[in-house]
N, C-alpha and C positions, 0 to 999 in steps of 0.2 A: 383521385376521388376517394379520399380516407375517409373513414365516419370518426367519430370524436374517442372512442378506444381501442386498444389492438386487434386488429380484424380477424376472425375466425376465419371468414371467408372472404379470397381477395381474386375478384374477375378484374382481369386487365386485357385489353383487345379483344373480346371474346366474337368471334365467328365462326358463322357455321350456315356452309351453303349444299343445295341441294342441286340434283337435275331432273330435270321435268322429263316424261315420255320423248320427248323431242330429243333430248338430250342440249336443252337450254338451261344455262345454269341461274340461280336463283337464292340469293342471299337472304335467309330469314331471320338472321341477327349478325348485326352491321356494326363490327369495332364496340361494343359493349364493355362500360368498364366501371363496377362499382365496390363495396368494402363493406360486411356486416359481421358486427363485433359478437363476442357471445353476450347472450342475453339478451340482445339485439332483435327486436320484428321490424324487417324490411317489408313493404309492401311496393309491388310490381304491379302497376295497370298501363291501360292504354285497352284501344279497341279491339273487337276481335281479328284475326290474323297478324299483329303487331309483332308477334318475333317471343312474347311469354313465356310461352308453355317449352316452346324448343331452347330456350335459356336456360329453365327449369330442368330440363333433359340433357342438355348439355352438361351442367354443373354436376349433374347426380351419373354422368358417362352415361346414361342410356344410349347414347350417342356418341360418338366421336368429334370434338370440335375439330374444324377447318381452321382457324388460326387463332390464336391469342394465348394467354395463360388463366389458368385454374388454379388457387393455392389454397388449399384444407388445412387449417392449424400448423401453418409451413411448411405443409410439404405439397410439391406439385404434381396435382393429377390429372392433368389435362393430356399427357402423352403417355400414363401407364397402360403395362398391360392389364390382362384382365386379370390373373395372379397377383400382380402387385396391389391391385386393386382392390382384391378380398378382402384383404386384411385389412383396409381401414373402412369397410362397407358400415360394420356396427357404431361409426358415429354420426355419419350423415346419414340421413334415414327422410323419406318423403312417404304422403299421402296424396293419393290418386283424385282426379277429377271423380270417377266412377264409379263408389264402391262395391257396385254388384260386380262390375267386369274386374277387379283386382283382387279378389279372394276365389279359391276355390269352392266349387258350388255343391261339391260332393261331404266336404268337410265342415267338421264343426265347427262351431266356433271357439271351444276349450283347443281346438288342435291347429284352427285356422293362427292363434296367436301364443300358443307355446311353439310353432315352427321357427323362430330362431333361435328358441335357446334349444331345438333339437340341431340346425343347423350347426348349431356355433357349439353346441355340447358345453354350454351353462350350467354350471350347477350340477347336482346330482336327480337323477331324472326323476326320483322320488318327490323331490321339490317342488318338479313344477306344478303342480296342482295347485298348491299353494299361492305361486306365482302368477298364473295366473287367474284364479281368483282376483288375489290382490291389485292386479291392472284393470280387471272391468270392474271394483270397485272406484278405482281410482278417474275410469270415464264415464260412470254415474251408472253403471251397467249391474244389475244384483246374478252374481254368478249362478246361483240357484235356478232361476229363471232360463237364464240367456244359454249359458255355458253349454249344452248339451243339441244345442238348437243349428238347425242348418240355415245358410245365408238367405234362401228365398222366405224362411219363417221372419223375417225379421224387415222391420218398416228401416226406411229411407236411412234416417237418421240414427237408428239403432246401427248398423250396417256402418255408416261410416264413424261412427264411434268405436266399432270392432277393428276397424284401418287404422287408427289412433293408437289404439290399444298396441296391435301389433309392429307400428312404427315405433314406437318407445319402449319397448319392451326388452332393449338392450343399453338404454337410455345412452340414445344421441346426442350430441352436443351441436348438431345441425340439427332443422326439421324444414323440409320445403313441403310445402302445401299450396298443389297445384288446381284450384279451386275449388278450395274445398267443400264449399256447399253450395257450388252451384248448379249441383241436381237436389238440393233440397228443397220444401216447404219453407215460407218466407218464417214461420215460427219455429223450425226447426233449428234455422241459420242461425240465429240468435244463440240456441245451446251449446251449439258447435263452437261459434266464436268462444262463450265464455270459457267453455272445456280447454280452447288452446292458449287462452292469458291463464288459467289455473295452470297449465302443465308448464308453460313458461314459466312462471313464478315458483314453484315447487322443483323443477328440475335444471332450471338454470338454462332452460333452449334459447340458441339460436333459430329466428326464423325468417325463410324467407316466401312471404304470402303472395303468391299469383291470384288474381283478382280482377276483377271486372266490376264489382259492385265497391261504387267510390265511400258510399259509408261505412261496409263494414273494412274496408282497411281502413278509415279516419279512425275508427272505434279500437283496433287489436296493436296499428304500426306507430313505430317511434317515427320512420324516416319513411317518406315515398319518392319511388324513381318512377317517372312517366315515360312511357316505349312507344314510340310512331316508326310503323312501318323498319321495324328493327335495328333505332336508333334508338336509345335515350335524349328525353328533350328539356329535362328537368330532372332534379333530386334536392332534395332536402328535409327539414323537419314536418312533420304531419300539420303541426298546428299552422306553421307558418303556409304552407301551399296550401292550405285549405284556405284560409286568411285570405292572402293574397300572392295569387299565381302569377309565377312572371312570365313565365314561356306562352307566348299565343295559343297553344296548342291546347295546353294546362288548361285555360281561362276556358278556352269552347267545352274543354271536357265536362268541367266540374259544370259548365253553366247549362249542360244538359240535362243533370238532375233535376228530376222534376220537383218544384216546391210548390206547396199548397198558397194560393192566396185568397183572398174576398170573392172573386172570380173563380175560382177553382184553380186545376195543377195547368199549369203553365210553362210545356218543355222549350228549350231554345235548343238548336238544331245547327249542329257545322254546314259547314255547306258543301257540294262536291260530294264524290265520290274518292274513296282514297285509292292511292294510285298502284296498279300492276306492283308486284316487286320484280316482276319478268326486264320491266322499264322503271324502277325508281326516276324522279325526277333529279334534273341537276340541279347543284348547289343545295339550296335545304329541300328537304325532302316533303316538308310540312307546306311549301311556299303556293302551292296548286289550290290550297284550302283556306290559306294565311291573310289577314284583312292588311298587313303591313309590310306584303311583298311587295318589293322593288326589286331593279334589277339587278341590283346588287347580290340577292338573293339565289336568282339562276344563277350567278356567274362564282358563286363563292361558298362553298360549305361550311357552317359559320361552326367553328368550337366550340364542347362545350366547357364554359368559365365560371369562375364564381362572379358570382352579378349580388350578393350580401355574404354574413358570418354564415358558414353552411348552406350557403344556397349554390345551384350551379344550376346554370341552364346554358342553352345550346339553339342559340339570337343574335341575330345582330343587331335590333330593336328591340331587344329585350327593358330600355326604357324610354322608346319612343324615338331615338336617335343610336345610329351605328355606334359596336362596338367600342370600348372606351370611354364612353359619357356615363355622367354621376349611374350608380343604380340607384332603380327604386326604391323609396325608402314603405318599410311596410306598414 
């Protein structure tokens, strides 16, 4: 599953399972395996509990994956330790769902994001004033103003521009951003989006956007991977899945976006409830929900394949007839 230049970042079998109080085990991401090149924006959706955020946390080691591989600009970090692991921290760098819960609330914000280059002993400490200034100019922030301010002075979207700020402030050649505005105002999300196509294009980031809201990854991603129940069910180029989705899954998703008509907004609704991950279902795991389940489907977990140039989905009907028949053309 390559994207079209040398991958910065390469997940290949990525799992990672949990145990419930019971001590019932519980796979929240299922054989995952995707490639985002630098200067690449990946965007990651699917509904909520789909396996996102714990990928997101896998790949950044917040966690320790259960199986598969991890590989950062060649090198594998999926079984380091935590020492080894240090030392490539300042390239991969993420910003938090929350930005009140991931800054300290006693600190400033001049101190909340010169703390890696105290960590990492950047520069001479003289400097960083200067430094940072220059980063919350760089996230639309007037240092004068903000710089001196503690986290609860500061609204929504000011706050996670401070997350920003301090995420790049070693300048990453990663950036995950695990939803990043979706504890914002819907006006808010819009500056936020533009703030992270500015610092991609200025710094040359990789990203990879976790998300839930399908336009604004059409609007920031080159490429989108769709997650069911901690599988990938599709990936490919943004314009093309938005166009036309091949994966069943794909089609209900996007077709729940509510669109305006003469009528008014008019949502279309999956059907079902999606299934335990306690019980995944057999064979595809979408198939409980799926308008083109047979039973071919219980009896057979379908791969996922290229189904056009850059497309891959994970169907066996992927164009109306099992595996192997013409694909759709888009």
């Amino acid at each position: 599953m390559v994207s079209a230049r040398e991958p910065l970042l390469r997940v290949e079998d990525l799992v990672v399972t949990f145990r419930n109080p019971r001590g019932a085990e519980v796979q929240a991401v299922s054989g995952v395996s995707f490639d985002l090149a630098a200067g690449e924006t990946l965007g990651l959706v699917g509904e909520s509990g789909c396996g996102k955020s714990t990928t997101a946390r896998a790949i950044m080691r917040l966690l320790r994956p259960s199986g598969g591989q991890i590989t950062f600009n060649g090198i594998s970090i999926g079984d380091m330790s935590a020492r080894q692991l240090r030392r490539l921290r300042p390239g991969f760098q993420m910003v938090a769902q929350d930005p009140a819960a991931a800054v300290n609330p006693l600190r400033t914000v001049r101190k909340i994001i010169e703390e890696p280059l105290r960590v990492w002993q950047r520069d001479a400490q003289a400097g960083w004033d200067g430094q940072v200034s220059a980063m919350l100019d760089a996230v639309g922030l007037d240092p004068d103003v903000v710089a001196n301010r503690r986290p609860h002075e500061l609204s929504g979207g000011q706050l996670q521009r401070v997350c920003v700020a301090r995420a790049i402030m070693l300048r990453p050649k990663l950036l995950v951003a695990d939803e990043p505005i979706a504890s914002l105002d819907v006006s808010i999300q819009a500056q936020i989006l533009n703030l992270l196509l500015d610092l991609r294009e200025q710094l040359g980031l990789a990203m990879l956007l976790i998300a839930h809201d399908l336009a604004a990854v059409r609007a920031v991603s080159d490429r989108v991977a769709v997650m069911y129940l901690g599988k990938l069910c599709e990936v490919g180029p943004v314009a093309d899945i938005y166009r036309s989705p091949a994966h069943p899954y794909t089609q209900a998703l996007l077709a729940s976006v509510p669109r305006m008509s003469q009528r008014g907004t008019v949502p279309a609704q999956l059907r079902g409830d999606v299934p335990s991950p306690l019980a995944p279902p057999s064979g595809c795991r979408f198939r409980t929900r799926c308008p083109l389940a047979t039973d071919l489907c219980a009896q057979e977990e379908p791969a996922i394949r290229e189904v056009a140039p850059g497309r891959l989905a994970a169907c066996h009907y992927v164009t109306g007839r099992p595996a192997g028949g013409r694909a759709a053309e888009d």
